[in-house]
C-alpha positions in Angstrom: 116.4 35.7 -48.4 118.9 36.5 -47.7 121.2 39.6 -48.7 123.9 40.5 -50.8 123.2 40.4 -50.1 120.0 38.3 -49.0 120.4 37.3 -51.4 118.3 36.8 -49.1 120.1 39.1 -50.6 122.3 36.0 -51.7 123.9 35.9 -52.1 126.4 35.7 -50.1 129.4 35.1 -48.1 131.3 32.5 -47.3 133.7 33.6 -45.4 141.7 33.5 -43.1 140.6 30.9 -40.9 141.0 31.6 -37.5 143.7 30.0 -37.8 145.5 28.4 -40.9 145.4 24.7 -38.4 142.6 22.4 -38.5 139.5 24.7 -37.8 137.3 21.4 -37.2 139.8 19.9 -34.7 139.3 17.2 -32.7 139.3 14.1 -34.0 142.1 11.9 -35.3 139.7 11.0 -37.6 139.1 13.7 -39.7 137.8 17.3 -40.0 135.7 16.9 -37.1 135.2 15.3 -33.6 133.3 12.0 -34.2 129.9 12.5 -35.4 130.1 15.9 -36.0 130.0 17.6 -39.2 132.7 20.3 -39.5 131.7 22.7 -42.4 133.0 26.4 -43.5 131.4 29.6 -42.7 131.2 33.4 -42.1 130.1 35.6 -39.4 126.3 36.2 -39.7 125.4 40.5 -40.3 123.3 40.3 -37.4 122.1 38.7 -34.3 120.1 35.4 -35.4 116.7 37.0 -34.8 114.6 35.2 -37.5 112.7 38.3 -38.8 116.3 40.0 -38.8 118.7 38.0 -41.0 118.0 38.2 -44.5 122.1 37.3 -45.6 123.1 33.9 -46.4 125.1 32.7 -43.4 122.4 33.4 -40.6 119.8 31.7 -42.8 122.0 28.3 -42.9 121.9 28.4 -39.2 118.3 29.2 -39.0 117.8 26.4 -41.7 118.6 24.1 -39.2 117.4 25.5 -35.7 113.5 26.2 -36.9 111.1 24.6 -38.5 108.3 26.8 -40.1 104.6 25.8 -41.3 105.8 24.8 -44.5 109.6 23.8 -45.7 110.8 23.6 -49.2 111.3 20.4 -50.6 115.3 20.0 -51.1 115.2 18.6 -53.9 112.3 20.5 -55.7 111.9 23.6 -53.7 108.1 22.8 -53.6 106.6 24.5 -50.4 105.2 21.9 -48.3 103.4 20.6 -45.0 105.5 20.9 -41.6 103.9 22.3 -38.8 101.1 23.6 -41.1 98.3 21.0 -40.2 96.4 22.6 -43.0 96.1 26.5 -44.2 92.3 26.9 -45.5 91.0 30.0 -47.4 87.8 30.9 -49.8 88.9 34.6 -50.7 92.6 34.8 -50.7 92.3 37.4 -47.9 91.3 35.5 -44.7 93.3 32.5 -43.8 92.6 29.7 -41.2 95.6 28.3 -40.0 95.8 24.9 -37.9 99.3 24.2 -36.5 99.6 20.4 -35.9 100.1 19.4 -32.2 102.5 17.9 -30.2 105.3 20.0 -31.5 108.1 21.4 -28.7 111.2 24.2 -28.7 114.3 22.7 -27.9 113.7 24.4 -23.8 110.6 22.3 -23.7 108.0 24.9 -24.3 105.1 23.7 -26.5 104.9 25.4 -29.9 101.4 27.1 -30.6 99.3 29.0 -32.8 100.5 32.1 -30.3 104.2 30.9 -30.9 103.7 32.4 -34.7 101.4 35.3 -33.9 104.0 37.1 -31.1 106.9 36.0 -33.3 105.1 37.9 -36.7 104.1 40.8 -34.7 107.7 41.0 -33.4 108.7 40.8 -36.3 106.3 43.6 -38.1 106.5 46.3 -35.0 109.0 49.5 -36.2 110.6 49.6 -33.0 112.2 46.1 -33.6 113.5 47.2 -36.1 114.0 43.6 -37.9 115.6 43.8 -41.8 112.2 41.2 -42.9 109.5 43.4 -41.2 108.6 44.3 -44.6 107.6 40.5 -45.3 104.6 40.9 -42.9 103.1 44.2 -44.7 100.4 42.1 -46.4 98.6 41.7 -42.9 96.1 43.9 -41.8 97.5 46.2 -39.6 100.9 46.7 -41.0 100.7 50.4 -41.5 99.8 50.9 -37.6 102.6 48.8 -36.7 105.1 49.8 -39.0 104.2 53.5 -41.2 106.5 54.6 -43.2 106.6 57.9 -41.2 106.4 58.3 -37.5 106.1 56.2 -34.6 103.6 53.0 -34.7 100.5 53.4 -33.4 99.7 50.0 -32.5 101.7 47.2 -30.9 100.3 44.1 -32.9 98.7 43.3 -36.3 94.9 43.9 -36.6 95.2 41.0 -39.0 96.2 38.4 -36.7 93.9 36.6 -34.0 94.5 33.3 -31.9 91.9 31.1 -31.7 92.8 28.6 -29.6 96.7 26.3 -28.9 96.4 25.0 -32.6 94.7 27.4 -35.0 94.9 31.4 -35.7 93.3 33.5 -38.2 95.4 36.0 -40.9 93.4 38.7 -42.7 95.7 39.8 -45.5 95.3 43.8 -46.5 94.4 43.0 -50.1 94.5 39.3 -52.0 97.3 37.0 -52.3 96.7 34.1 -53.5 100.3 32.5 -52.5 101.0 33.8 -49.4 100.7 30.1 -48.0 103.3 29.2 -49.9 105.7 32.4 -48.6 105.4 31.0 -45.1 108.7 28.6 -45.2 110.8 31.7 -45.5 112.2 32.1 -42.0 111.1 35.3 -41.5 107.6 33.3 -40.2 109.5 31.1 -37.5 107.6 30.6 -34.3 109.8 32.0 -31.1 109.3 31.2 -28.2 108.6 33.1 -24.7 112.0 32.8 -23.8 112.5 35.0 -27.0 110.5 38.1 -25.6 111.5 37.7 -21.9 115.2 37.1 -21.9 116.0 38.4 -25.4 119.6 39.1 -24.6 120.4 35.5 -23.2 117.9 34.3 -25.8 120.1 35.9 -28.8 123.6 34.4 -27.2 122.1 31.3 -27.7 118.8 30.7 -29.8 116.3 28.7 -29.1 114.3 26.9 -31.4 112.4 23.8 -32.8 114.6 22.6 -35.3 116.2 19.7 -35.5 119.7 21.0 -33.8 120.2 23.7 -30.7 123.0 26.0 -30.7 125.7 25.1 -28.1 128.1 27.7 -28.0 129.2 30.6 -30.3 132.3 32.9 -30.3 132.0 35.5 -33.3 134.8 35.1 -35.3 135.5 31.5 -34.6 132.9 28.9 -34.5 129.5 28.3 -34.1 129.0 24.9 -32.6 125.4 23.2 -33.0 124.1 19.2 -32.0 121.6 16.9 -32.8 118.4 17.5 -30.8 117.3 13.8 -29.7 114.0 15.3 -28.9 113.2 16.8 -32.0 109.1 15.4 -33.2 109.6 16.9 -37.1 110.5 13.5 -39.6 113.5 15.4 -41.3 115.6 14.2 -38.0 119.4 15.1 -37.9 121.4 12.1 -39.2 124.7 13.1 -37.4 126.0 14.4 -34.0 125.8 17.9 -34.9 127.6 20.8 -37.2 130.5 22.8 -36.1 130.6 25.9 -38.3 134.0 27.7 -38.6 134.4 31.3 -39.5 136.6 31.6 -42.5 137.6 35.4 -43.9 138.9 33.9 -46.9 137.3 30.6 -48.5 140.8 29.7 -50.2 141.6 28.5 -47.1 138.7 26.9 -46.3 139.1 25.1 -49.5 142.9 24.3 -48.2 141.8 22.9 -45.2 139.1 20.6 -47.0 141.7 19.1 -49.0 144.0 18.8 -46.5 141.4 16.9 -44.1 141.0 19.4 -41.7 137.5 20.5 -42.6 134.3 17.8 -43.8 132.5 20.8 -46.0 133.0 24.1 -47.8 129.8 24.9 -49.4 131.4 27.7 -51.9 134.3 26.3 -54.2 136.1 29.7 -55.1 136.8 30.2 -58.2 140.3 30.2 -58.3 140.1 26.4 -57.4 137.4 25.4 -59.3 140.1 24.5 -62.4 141.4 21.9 -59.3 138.4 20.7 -58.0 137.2 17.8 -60.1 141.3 16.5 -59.9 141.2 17.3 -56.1 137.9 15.6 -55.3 137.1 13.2 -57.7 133.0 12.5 -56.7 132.9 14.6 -53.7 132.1 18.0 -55.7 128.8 19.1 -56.0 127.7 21.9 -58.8 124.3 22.1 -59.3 121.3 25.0 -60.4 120.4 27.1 -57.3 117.6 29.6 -57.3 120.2 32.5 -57.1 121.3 35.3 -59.5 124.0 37.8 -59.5 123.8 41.7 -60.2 125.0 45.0 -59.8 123.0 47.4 -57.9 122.7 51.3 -57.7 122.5 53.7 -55.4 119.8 55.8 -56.7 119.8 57.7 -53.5 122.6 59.6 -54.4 121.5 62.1 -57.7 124.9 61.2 -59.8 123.1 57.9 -60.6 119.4 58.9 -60.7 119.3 60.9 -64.0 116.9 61.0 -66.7 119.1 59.4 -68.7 120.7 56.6 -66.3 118.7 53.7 -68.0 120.7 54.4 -70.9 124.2 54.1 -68.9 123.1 51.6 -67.1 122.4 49.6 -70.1 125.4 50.3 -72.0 127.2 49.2 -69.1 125.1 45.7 -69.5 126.0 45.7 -72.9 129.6 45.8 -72.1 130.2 43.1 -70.0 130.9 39.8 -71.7 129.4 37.5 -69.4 129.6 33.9 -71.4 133.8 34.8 -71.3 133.5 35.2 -67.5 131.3 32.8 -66.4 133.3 30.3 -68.9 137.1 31.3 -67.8 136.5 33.0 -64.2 133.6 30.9 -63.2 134.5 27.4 -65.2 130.8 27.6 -65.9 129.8 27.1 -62.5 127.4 30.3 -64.0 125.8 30.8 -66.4 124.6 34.4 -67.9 121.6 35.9 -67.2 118.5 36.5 -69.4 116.5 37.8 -66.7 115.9 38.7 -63.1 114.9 36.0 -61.9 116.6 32.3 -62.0 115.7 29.3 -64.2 114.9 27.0 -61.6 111.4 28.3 -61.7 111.4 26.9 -64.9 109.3 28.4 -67.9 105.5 27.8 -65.8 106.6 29.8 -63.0 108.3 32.5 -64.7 111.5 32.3 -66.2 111.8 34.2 -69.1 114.9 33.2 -71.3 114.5 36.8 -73.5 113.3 39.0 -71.2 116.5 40.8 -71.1 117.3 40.3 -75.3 119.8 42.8 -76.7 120.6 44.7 -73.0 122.4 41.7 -71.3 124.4 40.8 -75.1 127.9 41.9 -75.6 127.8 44.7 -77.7 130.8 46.9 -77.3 130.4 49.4 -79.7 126.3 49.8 -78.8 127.6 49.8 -75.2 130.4 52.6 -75.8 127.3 54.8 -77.5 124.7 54.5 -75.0 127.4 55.4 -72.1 128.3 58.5 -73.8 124.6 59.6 -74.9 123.4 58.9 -71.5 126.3 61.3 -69.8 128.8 59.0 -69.0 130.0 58.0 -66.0 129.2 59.8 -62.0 132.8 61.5 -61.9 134.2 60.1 -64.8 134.8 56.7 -63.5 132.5 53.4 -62.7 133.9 51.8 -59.0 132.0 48.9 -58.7 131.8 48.0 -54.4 132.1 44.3 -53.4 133.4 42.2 -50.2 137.2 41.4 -50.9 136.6 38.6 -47.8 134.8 35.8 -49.2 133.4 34.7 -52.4 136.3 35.3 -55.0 134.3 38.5 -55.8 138.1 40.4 -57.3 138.3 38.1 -60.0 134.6 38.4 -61.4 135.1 42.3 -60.9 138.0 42.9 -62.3 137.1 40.8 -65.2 133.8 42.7 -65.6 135.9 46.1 -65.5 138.3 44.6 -68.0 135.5 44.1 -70.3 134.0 47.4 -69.6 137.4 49.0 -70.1 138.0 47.7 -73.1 134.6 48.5 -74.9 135.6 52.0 -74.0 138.7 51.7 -74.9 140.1 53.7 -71.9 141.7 51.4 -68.8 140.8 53.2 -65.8 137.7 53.6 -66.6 136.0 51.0 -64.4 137.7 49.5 -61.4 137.1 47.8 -58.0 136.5 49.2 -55.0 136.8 46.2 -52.1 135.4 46.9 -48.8 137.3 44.6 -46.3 134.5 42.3 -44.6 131.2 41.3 -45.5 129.7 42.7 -42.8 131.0 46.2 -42.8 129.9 46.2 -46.6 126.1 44.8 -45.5 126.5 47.8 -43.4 127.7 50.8 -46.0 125.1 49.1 -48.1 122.4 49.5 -45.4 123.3 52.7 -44.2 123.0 53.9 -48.1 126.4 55.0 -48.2 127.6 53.3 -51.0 129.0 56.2 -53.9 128.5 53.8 -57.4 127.2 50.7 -58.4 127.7 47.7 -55.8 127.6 44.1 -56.3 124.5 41.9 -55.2 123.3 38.3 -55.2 119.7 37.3 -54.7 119.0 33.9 -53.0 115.7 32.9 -53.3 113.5 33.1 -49.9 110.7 30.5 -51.7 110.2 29.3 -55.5 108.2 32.3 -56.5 108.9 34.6 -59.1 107.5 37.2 -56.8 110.3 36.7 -54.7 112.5 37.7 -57.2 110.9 41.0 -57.7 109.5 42.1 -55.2 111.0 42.5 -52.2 114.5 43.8 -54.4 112.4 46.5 -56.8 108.7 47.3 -55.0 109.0 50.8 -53.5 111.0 50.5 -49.7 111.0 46.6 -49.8 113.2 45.3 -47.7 116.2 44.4 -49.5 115.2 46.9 -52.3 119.2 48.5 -51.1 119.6 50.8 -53.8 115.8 52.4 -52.9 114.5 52.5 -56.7 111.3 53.0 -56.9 108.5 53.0 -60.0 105.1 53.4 -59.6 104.3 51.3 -62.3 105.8 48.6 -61.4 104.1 48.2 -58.1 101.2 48.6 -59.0 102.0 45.6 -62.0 103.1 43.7 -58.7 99.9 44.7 -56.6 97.9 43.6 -59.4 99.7 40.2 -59.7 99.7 39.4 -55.9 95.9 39.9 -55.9 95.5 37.4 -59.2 94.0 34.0 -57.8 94.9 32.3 -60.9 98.6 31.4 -60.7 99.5 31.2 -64.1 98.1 34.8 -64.8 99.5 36.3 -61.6 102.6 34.9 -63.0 102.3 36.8 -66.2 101.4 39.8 -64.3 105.0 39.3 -62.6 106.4 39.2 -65.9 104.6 42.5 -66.9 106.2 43.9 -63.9 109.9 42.6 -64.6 109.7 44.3 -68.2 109.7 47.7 -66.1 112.9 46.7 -64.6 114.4 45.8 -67.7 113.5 49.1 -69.4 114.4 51.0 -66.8 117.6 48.6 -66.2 117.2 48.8 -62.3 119.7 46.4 -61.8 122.0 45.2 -64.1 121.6 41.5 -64.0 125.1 39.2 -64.7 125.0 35.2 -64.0 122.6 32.7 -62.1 124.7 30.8 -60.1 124.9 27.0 -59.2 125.3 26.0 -55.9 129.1 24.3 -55.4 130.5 23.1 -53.0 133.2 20.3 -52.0 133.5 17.4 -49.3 135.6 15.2 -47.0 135.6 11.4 -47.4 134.1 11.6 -44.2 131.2 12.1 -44.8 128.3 11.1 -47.3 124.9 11.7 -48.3 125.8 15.6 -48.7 123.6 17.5 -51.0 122.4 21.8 -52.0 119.3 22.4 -51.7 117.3 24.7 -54.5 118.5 27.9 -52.4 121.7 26.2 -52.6 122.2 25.3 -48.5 123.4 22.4 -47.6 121.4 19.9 -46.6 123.2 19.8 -43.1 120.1 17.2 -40.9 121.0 14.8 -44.0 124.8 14.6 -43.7 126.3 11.4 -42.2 129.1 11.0 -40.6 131.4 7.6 -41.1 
C-alpha cells in the first residue's frame, strides 16, 4: 500500500509536534496516560475510507481498526486465515468464499458475506472515487463500474454475488491464481451499513471490527484509539489503547521519546540514528521491511518522455553512489537496491539480486556519458521533489545530488526541491503536477512480487504516479497473473521487471529496514514485514 507514497506508496511519512511539551501527556508515569500507548505520527492524505488510503499513516490506523479475510503473519508476512473460513476455487477464476461466523463491528452490527461485497463495490464504483479502486479491476464487472472513459454504467460488480450471511461468490475477469492471498490488503475491509448511510459521521469516526475503535480525532493533533473488550479475532489488544500524535518533524518526535514524553516513534531519522544505539540501549529496533525507495518521473510532461530518456534516466542511476549514502546518511539502516522489488520475498518469491547489474553501480564517468547522449537534463537542471516534513528526506537528497553533481562535475546541476507537507506533496503528485523526478517509497500491500510491479508500472494502476505505461510489460504481467503455477508466474514477474529495468521507469535507490525506537514503558514492541508496528501486541507497564 500505501503511497509515497503508498508506499502503499511507502513509503512514507512520519510526521513540530504540536507542541514541543509532552505530546502523550497524561500520566506521571510516562509518555502516556496508564495503559495507553503513546506513539508518533502524521496526518493521514485522506479520510480513512479503506479503499481510499493507500499512504503509510492511514494504513497504521486501519491496521488496527479492521480485520480482513486473511492478515499477514507479523513475523513472516505469510497471508493467513482471519475471517476467511475457507476461500475454495478449481479454475482460478470463480471463487467460493465462507466468512466464519460470529464476527461483530465495534457498533454491534454482525459482519457478513454482504459486509465485503458493498464494501468492494464501494470501493470499485468511479463515482467514489477511492485511490485503491484499481485493486478490484480483476472482478467481473470492473470496466462497467469503473471505464476508463465516461460515466459507469453499472452500480456494482457483475463478479460478485451473496449467497447467503456467510458465503459469496467472486468471478475474476481472467485467472489469478493468488488473488486469495491479495485479500489482507485493506483495500478488501468489510464496512459496515453505518458506512453507506451516515458516511460523513461514519468518516469522523470509523467504525470497524478491529481490535481498537477510534475515539476522538483532531487533524493536526492526535488521533486517540482503545482497546475494544468486545473484539472475537485471537490477535486481542494487549493494552488500553494508542494515542497517535501528529508530528511535522520526527526530530522531535525522537526528542520527545528520549525525553519520556512519548512510548514510540516508529521512524528513527537519520540524523539520530549515529545516537540511537547510545540513547536506547535495547529499546531500538532495525530490522528488513518489504519496502524500497525510488525516484519517479513524470512522464506526463514531454521534457521527460523522450526517446532517449532511458538513457538519462540510467546515467542518473549510475551516478548516484548508494553504498556511501546508505552507509554515512542512512548508518546502514538501507541497504542499495538491486532491483524493484525488496528482499524479503527472498530468492523463491522473486527477488532478484542482479536484475538491475551495471544501471544501479556507481559509474561516474558511464553516468556523465549516457546523460549527455541521451540530451541531458529537462531545462538544464535535475530538481528532485520530496516532503521536507517528515522522514529526513533533505539529507538523502542532497547527498544523491552531491553525488550526481559531482559525476558531472558541475554543482548546480542537481538540487532539491522540498514541498512543505506530506500531504500537499501526495497532492501535486496526484494532481500530476510535479515538473522533474520526485521521490517515492513503495511499502508492500502483501508479500507478492506482483505487488511490487504492478500496481506502480501496469498501464493507470493506481499508484502507477508518474503514468508510464508499456505494453509489453502488461501483457508480461497479464500473462503472470493468469499462471497457476507460482513459481512460473513468478518468473513471468521477473520477465516483466526486466522491461522496467531497460526502460529504467523508475530509478530504484535503497530497500529500507523498518526502525524505530521505544520508552521503558513499554515492552513486547515489534515491525512487522511492512514495517508497522505491531500496536495490539504492545504492553504497557
Amino acid at each position: 500500500m500505501r503511497g509515497a507514497t503508498h508506499a502503499r506508496w511507502a513509503a512514507g511519512a512520519v510526521a513540530v509536534a504540536l507542541a514541543a511539551t509532552a505530546c502523550g501527556g497524561g500520566s506521571d508515569s510516562g509518555g502516556g496516560a496508564a495503559g495507553i500507548v503513546s506513539s508518533s505520527w502524521g496526518d493521514p492524505q485522506n479520510p480513512l475510507e479503506p479503499a481510499n488510503t493507500n499512504e503509510v499513516q492511514g494504513g497504521k490506523v486501519l491496521d488496527m481498526v479492521f480485520r480482513g479475510l486473511k492478515r499477514y503473519n507479523a513475523k513472516t508476512g505469510a497471508a493467513e486465515d482471519m475471517l476467511a473460513e475457507k476461500i475454495d476455487t478449481s479454475d482460478s477464476v470463480n471463487f467460493t468464499i465462507t466468512i466464519k461466523d460470529g464476527w461483530t463491528f465495534s457498533n454491534g452490527e454482525k459482519v457478513t458475506a454482504k459486509s465485503f461485497v458493498d464494501a468492494w463495490n464501494y470501493g470499485a464504483n468511479l463515482k467514489n472515487n477511492q485511490k485503491n479502486a484499481y485493486f478490484f479491476g480483476y472482478i467481473e464487472g470492473y470496466a462497467q463500474v469503473h471505464p476508463d472513459t465516461g460515466q459507469p454504467t453499472a452500480a456494482t460488480l457483475s463478479g460478485l454475488k451473496v449467497v447467503n450471511d456467510t458465503s459469496f461468490t467472486v468471478k475474476l475477469n481472467q485467472k489469478f491464481s493468488t488473488f486469495p492471498d491479495t485479500l489482507g490488503y485493506s483495500a478488501f475491509s468489510p464496512l459496515p451499513q453505518a458506512f453507506f448511510t451516515s458516511h460523513d459521521s461514519w468518516l469522523a469516526k470509523p467504525i470497524g471490527n478491529g481490535p481498537y475503535t477510534v475515539d476522538s480525532y483532531a487533524k493536526g493533533s492526535k488521533m486517540s484509539l482503545r482497546k475494544w473488550d468486545g473484539y472475537p479475532g485471537p490477535d486481542k489488544a494487549q493494552n488500553g489503547g494508542v494515542d497517535l500524535n501528529v508530528y511535522t518533524d520526527n526530530n522531535t518526535a525522537y526528542t520527545d521519546l528520549t525525553a519520556g514524553n512519548l512510548d514510540l516513534v516508529d521512524d528513527v531519522p537519520a540524523a539520530q540514528l549515529k545516537n540511537v544505539k547510545a540513547d536506547l540501549g535495547g529499546r531500538y529496533i532495525n530490522t528488513p521491511a518489504g519496502i524500497i525507495q525510488t525516484l519517479a518521473f513524470p512522464y506526463y510532461t514531454k521534457a521527460w518522455n523522450t526517446p532517449n530518456g532511458a538513457k538519462v534516466r540510467k546515467g542518473i542511476s549510475m551516478a548516484i553512489n548508494r553504498q556511501q549514502i546508505t552507509d554515512t546518511i542512512f548508518q546502514k539502516t538501507r541497504t542499495p537496491a538491486k532491483d524493484w522489488t525488496s528482499p524479503v520475498l527472498g530468492v523463491d518469491g522473486g527477488y532478484n539480486d542482479t536484475l538491475c547489474g551495471e544501471a544501479c553501480t556507481y559509474n561516474p564517468t558511464e553516468a556523465k556519458k549516457l546523460i549527455t547522449e541521451g540530451g541531458g537534463f529537462p531545462g538544464g537542471q535535475l530538481k528532485i521533489s520530496y516532503n521536507a516534513d517528515t522522514g529526513s528526506h533533505k539529507e538523502w537528497v542532497d547527498a544523491v545530488c552531491n553525488s550526481i553533481n559531482n559525476a558531472l562535475g558541475n554543482d548546480k546541476a542537481c538540487v532539491g526541491n522540498p514541498v512543505g507537507t506530506f500531504a500537499d506533496f501526495r497532492n501535486q503528485i496526484g494532481e500530476h503536477k510535479m515538473p522533474g523526478p520526485f521521490r517515492a517509497g513503495w511499502q508492500m500491500d502483501y508479500p507478492l512480487i506482483q505487488n511490487f510491479l504492478q500496481p506502480l508500472y501496469y498501464t493507470n494502476a493506481s499508484s502507477n504516479d508518474g503514468l508510464w505505461s508499456n505494453p509489453d510489460f502488461d501483457k508480461l504481467v497479464n500473462e503472470a497473473n493468469a499462471e497457476s503455477d507460482t513459481q512460473k508466474a513468478v518468473q513471468a514477474f521477473q520477465q516483466a521487471e526486466e522491461v522496467v529495468r531497460d526502460q529504467m521507469a523508475a530509478i530504484p535507490l535503497w530497500y529500507q529496514n523498518g526502525s524505530a525506537g521505544y520508552s521503558d514503558r513499554v515492552s513486547n514492541v515489534a515491525l512487522n514485514p511492512f514495517s508497522l508496528p505491531v500496536y495490539n501486541e504492545i504492553k504497557v507497564q
